[in-house]
N, C-alpha and C positions, 0 to 999 in steps of 0.2 A: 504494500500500500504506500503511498506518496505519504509524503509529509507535507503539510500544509505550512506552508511560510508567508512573513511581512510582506506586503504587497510596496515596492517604492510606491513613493506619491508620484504626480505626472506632473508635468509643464502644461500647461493651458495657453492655447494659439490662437485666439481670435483672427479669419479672416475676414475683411470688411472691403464690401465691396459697394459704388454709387455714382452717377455722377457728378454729385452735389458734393461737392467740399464740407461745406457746413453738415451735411448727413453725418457726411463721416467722422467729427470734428465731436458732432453730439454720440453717436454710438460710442465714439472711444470715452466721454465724460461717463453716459451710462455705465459703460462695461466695468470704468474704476470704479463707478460706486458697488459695483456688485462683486468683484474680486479683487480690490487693491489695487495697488500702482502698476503701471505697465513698466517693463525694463529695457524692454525692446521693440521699437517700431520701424517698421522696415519704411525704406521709400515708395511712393505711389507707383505700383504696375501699372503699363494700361491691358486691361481685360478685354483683347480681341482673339480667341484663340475660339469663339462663340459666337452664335448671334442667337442661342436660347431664351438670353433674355429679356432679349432689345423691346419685345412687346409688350413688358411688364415695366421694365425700369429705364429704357429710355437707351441712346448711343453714349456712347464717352466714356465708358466705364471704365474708375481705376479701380482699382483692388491695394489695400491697406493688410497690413499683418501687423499684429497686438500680440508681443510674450510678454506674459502676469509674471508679476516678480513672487509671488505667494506661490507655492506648490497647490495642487489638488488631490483629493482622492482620486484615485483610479476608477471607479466605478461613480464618478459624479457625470460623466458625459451624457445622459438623459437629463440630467437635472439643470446642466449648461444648456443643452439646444433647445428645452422647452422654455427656460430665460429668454434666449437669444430670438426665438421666434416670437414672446411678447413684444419685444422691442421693436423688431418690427413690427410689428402691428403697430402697434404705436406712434411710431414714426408716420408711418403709411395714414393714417386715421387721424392725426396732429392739422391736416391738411394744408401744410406748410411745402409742400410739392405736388405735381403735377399726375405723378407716373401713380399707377395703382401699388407701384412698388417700388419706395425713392432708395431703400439701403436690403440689403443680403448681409446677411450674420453669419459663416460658420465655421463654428466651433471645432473643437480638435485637441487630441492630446498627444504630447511628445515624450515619447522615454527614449532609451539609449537607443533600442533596436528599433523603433518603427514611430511612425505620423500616423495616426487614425482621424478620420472627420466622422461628425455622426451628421448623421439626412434621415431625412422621412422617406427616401423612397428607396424599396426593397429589389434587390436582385441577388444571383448566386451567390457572389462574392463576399455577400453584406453577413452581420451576425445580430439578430436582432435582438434588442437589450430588453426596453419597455416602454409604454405609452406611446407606442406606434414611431420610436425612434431606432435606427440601424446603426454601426458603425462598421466601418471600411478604414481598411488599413490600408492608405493609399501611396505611403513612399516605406522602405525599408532603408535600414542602414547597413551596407554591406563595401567593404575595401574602403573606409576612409568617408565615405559620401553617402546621401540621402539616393537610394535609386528609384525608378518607379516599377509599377507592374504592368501588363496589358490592358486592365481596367485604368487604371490614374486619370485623371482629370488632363486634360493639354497644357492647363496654365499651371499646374504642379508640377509637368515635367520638366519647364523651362529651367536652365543653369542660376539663374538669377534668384530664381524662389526656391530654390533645392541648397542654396549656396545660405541663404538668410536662414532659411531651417539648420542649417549645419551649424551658423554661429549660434541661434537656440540651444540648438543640442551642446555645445559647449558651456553655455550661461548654464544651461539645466545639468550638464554633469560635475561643473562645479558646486552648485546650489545641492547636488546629495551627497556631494562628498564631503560637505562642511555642516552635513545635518545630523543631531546627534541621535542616536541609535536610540 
């Protein structure tokens, strides 16, 4: 029989995606209020690797990425994306924009060996947790670097977002190596 061991805590990834600056500007105030301070924010991508969602949220999309300086539980990832999709709502219902959907939330968590995002929408690859939320391990870490899989997202594959994940993954390997047991 296994032995059951400590579960590490995870790194928490907000990605944030809009074309409204100010969206994005207020989801990151939100997200502190709800997990602490950010430690790492990457630079604006711009999110053309799609046009899924140009009909909800409009052209121009950048994408933003939030690493929480706070650790989380490993098994908080339902309790993050059901956050993260109030907020938008929120946003979206604020009616302070245009589109039926001014900002994209998600969430994700980082350990040494892999990136997961959790979504509401199910396929093989996905492992479904609960209250209609999935998670997908969508980069692994193998020889040095974040890689992707044949499912991965297009804009996860890019060098640029694989490369900010990687300085995460060193902010987060430092942050358990100085956590006391």
């Amino acid at each position: 029989m296994g032995q059951l061991r400590r579960v590490e805590q995870s790194l928490l990834v907000v990605a944030a995606f809009s074309r409204h600056p100010d969206a994005l500007v207020r989801a990151g105030q939100r997200l502190v209020a709800l997990y602490g301070p950010i430690a790492l924010a990457s630079q604006d991508f711009d999110f053309h690797q799609t046009r899924y969602y140009e009909a909800a949220m409009g052209i121009g999309l950048k994408k933003r990425f939030l690493v929480f300086q706070e650790l989380v539980e490993s098994d908080a990832l339902t309790d993050i994306k059901t956050a993260t999709n109030r907020l938008e709502v929120e946003l979206a219902e604020s009616g302070q924009f245009p589109e039926t959907r001014p900002l994209n939330l998600d969430p994700g968590l980082l350990q040494l060996g892999k990136f997961m995002l959790a979504t509401t929408k199910d396929q093989a690859h996905r492992i479904y947790l609960r209250d209609g939320i999935y998670a997908e391990v969508t980069l692994r870490f193998q020889d040095g670097a974040f890689e992707p899989w044949p499912w991965t997202y297009a804009d996860y594959r890019e060098p640029d977002v694989r490369a900010f994940l990687g300085k995460a993954r060193e902010f987060y390997r430092a942050r358990i190596q100085n956590q006391p047991r």
